[in-house]
C-alpha positions as CSV (number, residue, x, y, z in Angstrom):
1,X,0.0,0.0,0.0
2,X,2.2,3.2,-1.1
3,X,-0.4,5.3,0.8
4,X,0.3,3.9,4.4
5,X,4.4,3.5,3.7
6,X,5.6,6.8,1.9
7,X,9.5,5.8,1.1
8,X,11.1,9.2,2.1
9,X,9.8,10.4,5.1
10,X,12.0,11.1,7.6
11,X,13.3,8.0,9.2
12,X,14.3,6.5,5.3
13,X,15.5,9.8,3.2
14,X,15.4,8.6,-0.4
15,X,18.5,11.1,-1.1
16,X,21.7,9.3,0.0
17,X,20.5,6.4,-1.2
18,X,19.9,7.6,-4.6
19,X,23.1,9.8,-4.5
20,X,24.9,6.1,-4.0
21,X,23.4,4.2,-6.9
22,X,24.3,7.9,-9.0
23,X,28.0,7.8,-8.0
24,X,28.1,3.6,-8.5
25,X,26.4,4.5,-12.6
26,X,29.2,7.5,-12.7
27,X,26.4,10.0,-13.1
28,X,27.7,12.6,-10.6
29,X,30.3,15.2,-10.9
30,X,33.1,14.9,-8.5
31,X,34.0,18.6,-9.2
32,X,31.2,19.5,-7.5
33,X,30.7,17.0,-4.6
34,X,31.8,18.8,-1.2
35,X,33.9,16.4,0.6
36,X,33.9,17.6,3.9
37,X,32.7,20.9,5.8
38,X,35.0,23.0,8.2
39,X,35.1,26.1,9.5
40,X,36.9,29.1,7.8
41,X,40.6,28.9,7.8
42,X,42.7,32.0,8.8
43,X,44.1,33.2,5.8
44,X,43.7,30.2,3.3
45,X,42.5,32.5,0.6
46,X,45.5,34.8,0.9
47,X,47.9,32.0,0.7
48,X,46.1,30.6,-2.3
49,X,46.5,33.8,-3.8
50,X,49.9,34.2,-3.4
51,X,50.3,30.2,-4.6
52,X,48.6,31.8,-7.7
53,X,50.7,35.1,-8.3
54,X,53.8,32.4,-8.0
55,X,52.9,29.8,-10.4
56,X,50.2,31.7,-12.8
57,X,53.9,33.5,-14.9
58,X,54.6,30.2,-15.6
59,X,51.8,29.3,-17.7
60,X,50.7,31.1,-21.2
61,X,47.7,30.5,-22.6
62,X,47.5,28.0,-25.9
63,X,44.2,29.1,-28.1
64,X,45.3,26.2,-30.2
65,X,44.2,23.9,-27.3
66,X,41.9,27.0,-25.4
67,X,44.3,25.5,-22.0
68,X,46.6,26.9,-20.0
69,X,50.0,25.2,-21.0
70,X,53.7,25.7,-19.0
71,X,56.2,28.2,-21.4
72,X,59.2,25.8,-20.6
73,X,59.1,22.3,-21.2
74,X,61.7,21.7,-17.7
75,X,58.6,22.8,-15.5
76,X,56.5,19.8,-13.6
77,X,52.9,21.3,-13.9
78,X,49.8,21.3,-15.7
79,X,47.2,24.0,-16.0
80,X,44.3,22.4,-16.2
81,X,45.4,19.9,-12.8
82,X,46.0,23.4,-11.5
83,X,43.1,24.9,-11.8
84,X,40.9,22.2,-11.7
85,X,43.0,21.8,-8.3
86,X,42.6,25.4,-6.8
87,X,38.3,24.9,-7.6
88,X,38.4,22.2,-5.4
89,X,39.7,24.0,-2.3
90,X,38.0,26.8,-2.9
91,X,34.6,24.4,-3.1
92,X,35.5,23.1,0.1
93,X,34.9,26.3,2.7
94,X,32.2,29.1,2.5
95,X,31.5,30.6,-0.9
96,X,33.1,33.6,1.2
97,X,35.9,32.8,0.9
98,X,36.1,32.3,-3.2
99,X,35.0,36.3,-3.2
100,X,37.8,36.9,-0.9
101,X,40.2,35.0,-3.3
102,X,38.8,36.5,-6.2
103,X,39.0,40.3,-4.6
104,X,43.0,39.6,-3.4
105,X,43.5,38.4,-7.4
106,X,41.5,41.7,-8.4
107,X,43.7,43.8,-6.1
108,X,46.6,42.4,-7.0
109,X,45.7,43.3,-10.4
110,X,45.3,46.8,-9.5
111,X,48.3,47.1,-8.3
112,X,50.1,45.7,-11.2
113,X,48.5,48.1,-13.8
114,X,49.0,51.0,-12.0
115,X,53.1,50.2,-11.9
C-alpha cells in the first residue's frame, strides 16, 4: 500500500540512497561534490592567492588547445590539474571565501596596472 508506507519520510531519506546508486552509474560530478565541511581557515584565501601570483607567470595561454600550457618544457605542472585543483579548495569552505580569493586576485591586479 504506497499510501500507508511513503518511502522518504523522515526516518528513510530517499537522497543518499539515490546519491549512492548515482556515483556507482558515474552520473555525478566529482567537481562538484563537497567532501567535507569546516570552518573558515585564517588566511587560506590569501595563501592561495599568493600560490597563484607564483605559479600563474609560468603558464601562457594555448588558443590552439583554449588551455593553460607551461612556457618551458623543464617545469613539472599542468594548467588544467591546476586549476581544476585550486576549484576544489576553494569548493570546500564558504563561498566567502572564493570572493575573498577572487577580490585579493583583483587587487593584486590593480596594483600591477598602476606600476
Amino acid at each position: 500500500d504506497p499510501e500507508a508506507h511513503r518511502y522518504p519520510n523522515g526516518r528513510k531519506p530517499i537522497l543518499p540512497e539515490l546519491t549512492k546508486y548515482l556515483d556507482n552509474c558515474g552520473m555525478s560530478n566529482p567537481y562538484t561534490q563537497i567532501y567535507i565541511t569546516t570552518e573558515p581557515i585564517t588566511h587560506l584565501t590569501f595563501i592561495l592567492a599568493l600560490f597563484v601570483i607564483t605559479f600563474l607567470p609560468r603558464f601562457a595561454y594555448d588558443p590552439q588547445i583554449d588551455c593553460l600550457v607551461v612556457r618551458r618544457k623543464e617545469d613539472p605542472m599542468d594548467g588544467a590539474p591546476f586549476i581544476i585543483g585550486l576549484v576544489t579548495i576553494l569548493k570546500q569552505f564558504h563561498s566567502q571565501q572564493k570572493d575573498v580569493f577572487v577580490a585579493y586576485l583583483c587587487q593584486y591586479c590593480r596594483v600591477v596596472m598602476n606600476e
